[in-house]
Each structure stands twice: as structure tokens, then as C-alpha cells.
C-alpha positions in Angstrom: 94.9 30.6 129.7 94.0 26.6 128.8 90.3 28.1 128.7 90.8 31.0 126.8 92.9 29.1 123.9 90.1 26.4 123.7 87.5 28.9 123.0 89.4 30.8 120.6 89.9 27.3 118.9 86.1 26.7 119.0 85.8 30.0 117.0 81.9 31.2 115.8 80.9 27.3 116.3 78.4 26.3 119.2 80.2 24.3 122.1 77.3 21.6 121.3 78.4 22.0 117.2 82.1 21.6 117.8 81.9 18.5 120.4 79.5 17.0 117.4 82.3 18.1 115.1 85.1 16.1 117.3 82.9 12.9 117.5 81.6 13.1 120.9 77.8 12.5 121.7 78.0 14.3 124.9 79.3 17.9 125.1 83.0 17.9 126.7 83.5 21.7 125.1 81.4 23.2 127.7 83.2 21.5 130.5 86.6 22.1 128.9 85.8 25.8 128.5 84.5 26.1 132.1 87.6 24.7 133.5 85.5 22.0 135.1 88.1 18.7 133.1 90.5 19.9 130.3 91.7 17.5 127.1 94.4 16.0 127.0 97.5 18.1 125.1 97.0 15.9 122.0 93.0 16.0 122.3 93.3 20.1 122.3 95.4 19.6 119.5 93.4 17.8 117.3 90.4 20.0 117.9 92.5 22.7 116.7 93.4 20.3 113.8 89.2 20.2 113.1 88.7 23.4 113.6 91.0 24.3 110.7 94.4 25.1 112.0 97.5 23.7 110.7 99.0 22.5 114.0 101.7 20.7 112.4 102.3 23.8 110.8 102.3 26.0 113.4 104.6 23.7 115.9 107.4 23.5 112.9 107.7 27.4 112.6 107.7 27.7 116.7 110.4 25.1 117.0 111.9 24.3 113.4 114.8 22.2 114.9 112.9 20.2 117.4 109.4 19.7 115.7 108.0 16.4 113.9 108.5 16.6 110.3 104.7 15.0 109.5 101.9 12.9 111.1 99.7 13.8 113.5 100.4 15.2 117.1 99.4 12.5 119.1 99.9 10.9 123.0 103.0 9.8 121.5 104.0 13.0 119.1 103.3 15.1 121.9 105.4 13.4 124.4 108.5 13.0 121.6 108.1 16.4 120.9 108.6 17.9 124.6 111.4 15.6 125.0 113.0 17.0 122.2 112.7 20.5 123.4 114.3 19.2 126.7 117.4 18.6 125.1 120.5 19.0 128.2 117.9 20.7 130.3 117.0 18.0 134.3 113.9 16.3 134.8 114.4 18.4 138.1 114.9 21.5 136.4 111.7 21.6 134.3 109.7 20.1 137.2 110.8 23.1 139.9 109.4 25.2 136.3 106.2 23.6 136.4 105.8 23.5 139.6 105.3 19.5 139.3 107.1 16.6 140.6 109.8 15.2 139.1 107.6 11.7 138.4 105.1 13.8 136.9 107.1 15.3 134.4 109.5 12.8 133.7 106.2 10.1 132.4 104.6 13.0 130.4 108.3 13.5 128.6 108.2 9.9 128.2 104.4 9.0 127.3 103.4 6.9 129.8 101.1 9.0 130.6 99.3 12.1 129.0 99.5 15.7 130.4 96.2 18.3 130.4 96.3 21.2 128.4 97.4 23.2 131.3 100.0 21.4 132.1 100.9 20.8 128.7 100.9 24.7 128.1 103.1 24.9 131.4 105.4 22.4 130.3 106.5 24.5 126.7 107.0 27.7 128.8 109.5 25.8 131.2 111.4 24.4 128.3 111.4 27.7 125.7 110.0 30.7 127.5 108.2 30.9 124.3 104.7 29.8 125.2 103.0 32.7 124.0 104.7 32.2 120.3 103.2 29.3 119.9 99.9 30.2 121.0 100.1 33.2 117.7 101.2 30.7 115.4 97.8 28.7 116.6 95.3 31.4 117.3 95.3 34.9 117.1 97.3 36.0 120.2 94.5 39.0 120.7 91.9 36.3 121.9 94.0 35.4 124.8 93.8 38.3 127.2 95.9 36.3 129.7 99.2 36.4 127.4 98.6 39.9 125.4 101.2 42.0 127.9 103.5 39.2 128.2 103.7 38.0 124.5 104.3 41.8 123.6 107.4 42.7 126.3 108.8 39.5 125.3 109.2 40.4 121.7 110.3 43.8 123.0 113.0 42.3 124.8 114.3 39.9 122.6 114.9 42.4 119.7 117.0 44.3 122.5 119.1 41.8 123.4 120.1 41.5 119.4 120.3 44.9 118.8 122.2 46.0 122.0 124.7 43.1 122.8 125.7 44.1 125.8 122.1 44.8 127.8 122.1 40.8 129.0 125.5 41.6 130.8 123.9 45.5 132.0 120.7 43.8 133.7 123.1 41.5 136.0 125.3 44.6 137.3 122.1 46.2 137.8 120.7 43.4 140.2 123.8 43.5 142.2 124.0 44.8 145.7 126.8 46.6 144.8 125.0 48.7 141.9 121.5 48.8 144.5 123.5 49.5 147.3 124.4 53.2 145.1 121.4 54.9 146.1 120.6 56.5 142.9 121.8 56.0 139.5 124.9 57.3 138.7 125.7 57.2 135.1 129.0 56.0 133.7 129.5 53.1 136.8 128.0 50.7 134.8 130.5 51.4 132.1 133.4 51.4 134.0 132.8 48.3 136.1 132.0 46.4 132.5 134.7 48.2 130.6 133.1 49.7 127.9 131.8 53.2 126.3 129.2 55.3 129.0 127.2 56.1 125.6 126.9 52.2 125.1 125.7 52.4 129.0 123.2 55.1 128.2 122.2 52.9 125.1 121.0 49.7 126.8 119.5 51.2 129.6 117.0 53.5 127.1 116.3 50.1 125.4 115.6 48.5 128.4 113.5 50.9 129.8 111.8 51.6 126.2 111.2 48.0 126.4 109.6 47.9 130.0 112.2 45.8 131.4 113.9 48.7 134.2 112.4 51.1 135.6 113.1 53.8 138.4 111.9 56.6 140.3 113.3 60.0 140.3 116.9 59.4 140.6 117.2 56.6 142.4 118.9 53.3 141.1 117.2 51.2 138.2 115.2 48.6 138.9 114.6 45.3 136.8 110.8 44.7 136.4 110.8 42.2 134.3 113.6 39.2 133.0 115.1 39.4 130.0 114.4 37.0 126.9 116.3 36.1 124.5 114.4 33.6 121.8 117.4 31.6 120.7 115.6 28.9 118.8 114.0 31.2 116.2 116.4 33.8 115.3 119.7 31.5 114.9 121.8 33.3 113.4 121.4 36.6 115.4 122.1 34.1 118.4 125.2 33.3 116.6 126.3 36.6 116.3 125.6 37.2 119.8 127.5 34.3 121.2 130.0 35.5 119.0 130.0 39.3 121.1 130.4 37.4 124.3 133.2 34.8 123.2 135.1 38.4 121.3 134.8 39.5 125.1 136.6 36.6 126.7 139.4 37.0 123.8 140.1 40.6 124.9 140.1 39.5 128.5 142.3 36.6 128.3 144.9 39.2 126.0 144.4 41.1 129.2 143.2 39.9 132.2 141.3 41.3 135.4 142.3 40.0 138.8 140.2 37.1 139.3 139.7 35.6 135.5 139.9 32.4 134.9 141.1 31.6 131.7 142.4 28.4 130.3 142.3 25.4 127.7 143.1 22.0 126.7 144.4 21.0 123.3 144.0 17.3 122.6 143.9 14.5 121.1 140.8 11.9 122.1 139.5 9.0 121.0 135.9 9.8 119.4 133.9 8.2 122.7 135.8 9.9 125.1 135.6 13.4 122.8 131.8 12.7 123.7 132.1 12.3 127.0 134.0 15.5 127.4 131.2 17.0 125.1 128.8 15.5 128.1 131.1 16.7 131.2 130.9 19.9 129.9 126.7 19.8 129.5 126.9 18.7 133.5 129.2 21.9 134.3 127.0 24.4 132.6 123.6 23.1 134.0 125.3 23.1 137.5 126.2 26.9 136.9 122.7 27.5 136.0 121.7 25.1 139.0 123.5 27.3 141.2 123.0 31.1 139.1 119.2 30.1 140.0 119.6 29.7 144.1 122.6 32.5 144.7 122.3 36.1 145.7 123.5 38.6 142.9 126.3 40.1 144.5 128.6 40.2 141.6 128.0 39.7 137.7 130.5 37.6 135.8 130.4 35.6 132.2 130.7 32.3 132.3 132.1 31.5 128.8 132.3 27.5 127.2 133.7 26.3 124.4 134.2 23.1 123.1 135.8 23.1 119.4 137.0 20.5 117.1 140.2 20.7 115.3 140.6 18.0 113.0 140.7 14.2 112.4 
């Protein structure tokens, strides 16, 4: 992927052209392109800043919260920039995403050292599951063959998740044993273990499988084939609304309750430190849920709901 975005950088120049173009007397292009020693994250972007591209541009529209507001994407910019996008998420976390070790990581978030464009490229993807957004906003997604299928479901799927509120909470009853353990489909379950309409059932699943995400054969039960993606950094207010469906969810449960809810609250009053570091316990909780969501066996689906609101003062 690191090779195919570096030539579609280069464009209609020469290798020998472009490395004359970025100052070198030697010609690093060839050997970046070959795979045989990649730039360095902030090298590849300033040859994309040569070769025309707005790369400042093109970071701000992929992560408008997070992005520098001007200068140059340097050793430095680069490494504020993925630290930014970490936000609440573990060293630990994004390393086991990488597939690097926690030192690693943890001096590229911090710039003591610089990462390669490959594990630059591997780094975004852990902390967004967007990589292939940012790539379009650089080059034209079509030159990278490796990211084509993927960048395509992945719009597919996040327009379903907006569109169909309740698919997120569908695909984890459909990775249950309990669903699996069926032996064929059988329509209406799913509504009635969720406790909705079967035609919102028969909804999500055509969008799902429209969108490539399920599949199945003959009758049998669905199958996921791919994860579901919801891109909550650049659609924020559809993310709002869709927070909003599962929060309207935990109101109608907690006016009546299934055996097994847990619902209950605090209201207090705090001094402005130790609001924060209820703000911070409550970070901890939900990256431990996702810590252990990541190692369990999907026997059951649930929502885990969290709020945190302030009421004055």
C-alpha cells in the first residue's frame, strides 16, 4: 500500500525527476517504490507537498477536530497529530492494532523517534479505521488497488449504520452462539430478542447484506463477513443522532426493565477537580469494556450505555 501511494504521489514525473525535485542527488524514489527503505511519514508528506497536493488540506477535512490548523507536517506535526487522534484510546491498545510494541508506538506518538510510511499508514488505521479516507483526500483512491474494495464497503457500511439505527445492535445478536446455534435463519428472532418491529429486522439485514457485510447460503443462518464501521469523526451530527437512538433505548428500558439491566445514577454535587476525575474514571470503565468486548466469546449481545452530564454551577 506504502508503495502504491508513493507512486501515485510521483504522478507522470520520472523517479530520477521527482528525487531531483525533493533535493536529493541520489535517487531514494526508486528504492522507496521498490519497497527496498521507505521515507519517513513526514518525508512522504512533503513529497506529496512538492508534488502539488495540499496535505495540510487534505489531513484537516479527514480529521477536522484533531488536525493542525497551519505549518507544515513535520517529525514533530506528525507525531502531535497521531497523538491527538489517540485521544482516551492505550498505548497498548493501538500497539496490539499495529501489530508493534508498546515502546514502539508510544516514541512515534511522542517524536522521539520517526515512524516509516508503513507504519505511519498502520498507525491512522488503528486510531480511525479511516485509512483509506485519507488516502482519497491525498490521491485518487483508484491508483491504490490495495484499498479499492475496502475503501468502498466501508462507505457502504457507514451510511447503513446512519440510515438504519439499529443494524450495529442486529450484527452482535447475529454473532451470538445463540442466534448460530439456530441452524438456519429464522425471521422475526432477531426482533423479538431485541424488542422491536420484524420489518425493522427485515430492514437491516437487506442493508447489511446490500452492503456486503452478511452473507448466507441457502437458508442457513447469516453470517458476518465483514465488521461494521461507523466514521464518527466526519459525520458528527448523524453520530449525534445516533447516540441519541441508543441513549432513547436505555430510557425505555429503565421505564421498563428486563431481568438483568442494570440501571442506575448519581446526582451530585463535586468540586470541579474531582468532577474531572469522575469524567477520567469513567474513560478507564469504558476502555476496559472495550478491553474485554475485544478478548470474550459472543454469547450474548448487550448495550453498554454512559453518560456523564452536567447540571449546573
Amino acid at each position: 500500500m506504502a508503495r502504491q501511494l508513493l507512486r501515485a504521489v510521483r504522478a507522470h514525473r520520472s523517479q530520477e525527476a521527482f528525487s531531483r525535485r525533493l533535493g536529493y542527488t541520489s535517487n531514494p524514489v526508486s528504492d522507496w517504490e521498490a519497497g527496498r527503505r521507505f521515507p519517513t511519514a513526514a518525508e512522504a508528506l512533503r513529497a506529496a507537498t512538492v508534488a502539488g497536493i495540499d496535505v495540510l488540506g487534505a489531513v484537516q477535512r479527514f480529521s477536522p477536530d484533531k488536525a493542525p490548523t497551519q505549518g507544515a507536517l513535520d517529525d514533530q506535526g506528525v507525531a502531535d497529530w497521531l497523538s491527538a487522534m489517540r485521544g482516551n484510546t492505550s498505548i497498548k491498545e493501538v500497539a496490539e492494532r499495529v501489530g508493534a510494541s508498546r515502546y514502539a508506538v508510544a516514541r512515534w506518538l511522542a517524536g522521539e523517534t520517526r515512524p516509516r510510511l508503513p507504519d505511519f499508514l498502520r498507525v491512522v488505521e488503528a486510531l480511525t479505521s479511516r485509512l483509506s479516507d485519507l488516502i482519497a483526500e491525498l490521491v485518487d483512491i483508484e491508483q491504490i488497488p490495495a484499498l479499492i474494495e475496502a475503501h468502498r464497503q466501508r462507505h457502504a457500511s457507514r451510511r447503513v449504520a446512519f440510515d438504519e439505527p439499529w443494524v450495529g445492535g442486529v450484527m452482535c445478536v447475529l454473532g451470538t452462539e445463540a442466534y448460530q446455534s439456530l441452524g438456519a435463519h429464522v425471521p422475526g428472532w432477531i426482533a423479538a430478542q431485541m424488542g422491536f418491529d420484524p420489518q425493522i429486522e427485515e430492514r437491516c439485514l437487506q442493508r447489511l447484506e446490500e452492503a456486503g457485510l452478511i452473507g448466507r447460503r441457502g437458508r442457513g443462518p447469516y453470517q458476518i463477513q465483514h465488521e461494521l464501521t461507523i466514521d464518527t469523526q466526519a459525520y458528527p451530527e448523524e453520530t449525534r443522532r445516533l447516540k441519541a437512538h441508543w441513549a432513547a433505548l436505555g430510557l425505555a428500558r429503565a421505564t421498563e426493565p428486563r431481568p438483568g439491566d442494570m440501571i442506575s445514577y448519581n446526582v451530585v454535587a463535586v468540586s470541579r477537580a474531582d468532577l474531572e476525575r469522575i469524567r477520567e474514571a469513567h474513560i478507564r470503565y469504558f476502555m476496559e469494556v472495550r478491553s474485554i468486548v475485544a478478548e470474550s466469546t459472543p454469547e450474548v449481545a448487550a448495550l453498554v450505555n454512559i453518560q456523564l452530564l452536567g447540571l449546573g454551577g
